[in-house]
C-alpha positions as CSV (number, residue, x, y, z in Angstrom):
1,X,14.3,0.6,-20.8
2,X,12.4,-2.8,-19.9
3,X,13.4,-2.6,-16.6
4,X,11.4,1.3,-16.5
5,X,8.3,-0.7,-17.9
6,X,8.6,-3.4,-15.7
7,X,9.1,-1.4,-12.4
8,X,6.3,0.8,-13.4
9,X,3.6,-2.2,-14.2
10,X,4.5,-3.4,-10.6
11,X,4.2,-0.4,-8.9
12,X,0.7,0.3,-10.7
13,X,0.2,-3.6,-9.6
14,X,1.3,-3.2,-5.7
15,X,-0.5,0.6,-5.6
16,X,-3.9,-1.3,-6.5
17,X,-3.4,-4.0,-3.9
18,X,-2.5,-1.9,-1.1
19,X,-5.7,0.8,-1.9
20,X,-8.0,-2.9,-1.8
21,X,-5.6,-3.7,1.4
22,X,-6.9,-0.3,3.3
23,X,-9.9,-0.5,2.5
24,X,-10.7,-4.3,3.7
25,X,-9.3,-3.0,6.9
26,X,-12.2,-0.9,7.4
27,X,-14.9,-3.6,7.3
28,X,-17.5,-3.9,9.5
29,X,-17.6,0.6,10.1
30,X,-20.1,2.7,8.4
31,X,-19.6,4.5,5.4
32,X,-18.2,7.2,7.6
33,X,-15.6,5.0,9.1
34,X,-13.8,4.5,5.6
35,X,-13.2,8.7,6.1
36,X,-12.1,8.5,9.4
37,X,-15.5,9.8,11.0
38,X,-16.4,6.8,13.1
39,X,-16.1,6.5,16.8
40,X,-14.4,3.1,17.9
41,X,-13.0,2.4,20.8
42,X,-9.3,1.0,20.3
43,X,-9.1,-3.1,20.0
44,X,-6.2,-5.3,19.7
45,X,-5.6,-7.0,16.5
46,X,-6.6,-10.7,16.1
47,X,-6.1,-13.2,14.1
48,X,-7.1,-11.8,9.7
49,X,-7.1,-8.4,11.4
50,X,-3.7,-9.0,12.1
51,X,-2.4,-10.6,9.2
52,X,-4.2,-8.1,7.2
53,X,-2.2,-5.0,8.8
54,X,0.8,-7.1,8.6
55,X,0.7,-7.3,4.9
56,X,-0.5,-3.9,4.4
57,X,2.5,-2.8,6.1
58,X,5.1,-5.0,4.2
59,X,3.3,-3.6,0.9
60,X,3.2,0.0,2.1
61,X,7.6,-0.2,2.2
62,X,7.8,-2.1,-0.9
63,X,5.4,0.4,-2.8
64,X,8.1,3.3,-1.3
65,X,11.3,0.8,-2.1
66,X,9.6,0.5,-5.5
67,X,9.3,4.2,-6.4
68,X,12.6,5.1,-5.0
69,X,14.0,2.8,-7.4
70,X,12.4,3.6,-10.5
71,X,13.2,7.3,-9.7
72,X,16.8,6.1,-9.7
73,X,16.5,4.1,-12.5
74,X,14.7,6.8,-14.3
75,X,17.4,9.9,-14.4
76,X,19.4,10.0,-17.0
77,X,23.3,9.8,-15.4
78,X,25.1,13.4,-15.1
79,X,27.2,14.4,-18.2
């Protein structure tokens, strides 16, 4: 039972870090750019850029890790 509580205040924890992560990725763009409306011409990643994507990845898997195992955790075992 702890464990539910705790696995669900980190996922609600990790899910608001990775919206603030996506959305600092799209610095520097118009308003349009946040909805994918912008025209940019492709760039290589340097330096915070870089590190930025980096993390958002790492948090992207361990938001999906985090929900598969609270789904596991969650079900009640087969009688």
């Amino acid at each position: 039972m702890i464990l539910n509580v705790f696995l669900a205040i980190a996922q609600i924890v990790l899910a608001i870090a990775l919206i603030g992560a996506v959305l600092l990725q799209s610095k520097g763009e118009e308003l349009g750019g946040v909805f994918g409306g912008a025209q940019s011409v492709y760039q290589t990643r340097r330096g915070i850029d870089r590190l930025l994507f980096t993390v958002t990845v790492f948090m992207a898997i361990a938001f999906f890790a985090l929900c598969i195992a609270n789904v596991v955790l969650s079900t009640p075992p087969a009688a």
